[in-house]
N, C-alpha and C positions, 0 to 999 in steps of 0.2 A: 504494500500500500504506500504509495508519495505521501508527501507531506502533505501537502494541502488535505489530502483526504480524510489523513487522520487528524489535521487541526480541527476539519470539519464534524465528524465523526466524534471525537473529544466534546468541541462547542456542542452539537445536539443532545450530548450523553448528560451535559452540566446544564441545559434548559430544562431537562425532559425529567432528571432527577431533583431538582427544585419541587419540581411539581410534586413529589412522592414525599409518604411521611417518616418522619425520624427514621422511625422502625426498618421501614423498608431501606433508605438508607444505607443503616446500619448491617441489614443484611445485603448490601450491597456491598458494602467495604470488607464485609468478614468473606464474599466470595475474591474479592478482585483485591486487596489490600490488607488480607487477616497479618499481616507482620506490623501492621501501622494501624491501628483501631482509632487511634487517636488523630488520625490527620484529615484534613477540611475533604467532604466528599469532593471538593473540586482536584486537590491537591490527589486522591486518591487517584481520579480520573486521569489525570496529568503525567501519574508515575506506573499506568497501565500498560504491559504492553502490545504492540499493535496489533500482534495476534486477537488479542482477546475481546478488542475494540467491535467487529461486528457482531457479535456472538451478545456481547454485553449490549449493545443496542436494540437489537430482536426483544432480552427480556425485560429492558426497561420500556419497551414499545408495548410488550404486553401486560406488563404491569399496568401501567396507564389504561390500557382499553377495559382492561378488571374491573379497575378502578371505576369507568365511565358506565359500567351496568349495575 
């Protein structure tokens, strides 16, 4: 994946996770950052890597749609 992609990709994953609550979050950072619990879910996003970037986008796209029924 080029950079832009993944800046992109990053940027939607820190819009889309704002939207989600704590919790979920949290069980975000414990999938993609459980060595850093402590660090900004942006900062999490930021130190992901690119592999993991589409896969992580799918379940915060479905988390969301959960969310909206």
């Amino acid at each position: 994946m080029n950079n832009q992609l993944q800046n992109y990709a990053r940027k939607i994953l820190k819009e889309n996770l704002a939207k989600c609550t704590d919790r979920q979050q949290l069980l975000f950072k414990q999938m993609y950052s459980h060595s850093n619990l402590g660090a900004s879910i942006n900062d999490a996003i930021d130190l992901m890597p690119e592999e993991k970037l589409d896969w992580a986008m799918q379940q915060v796209e479905r988390t969301l749609a959960e969310k909206a029924i």
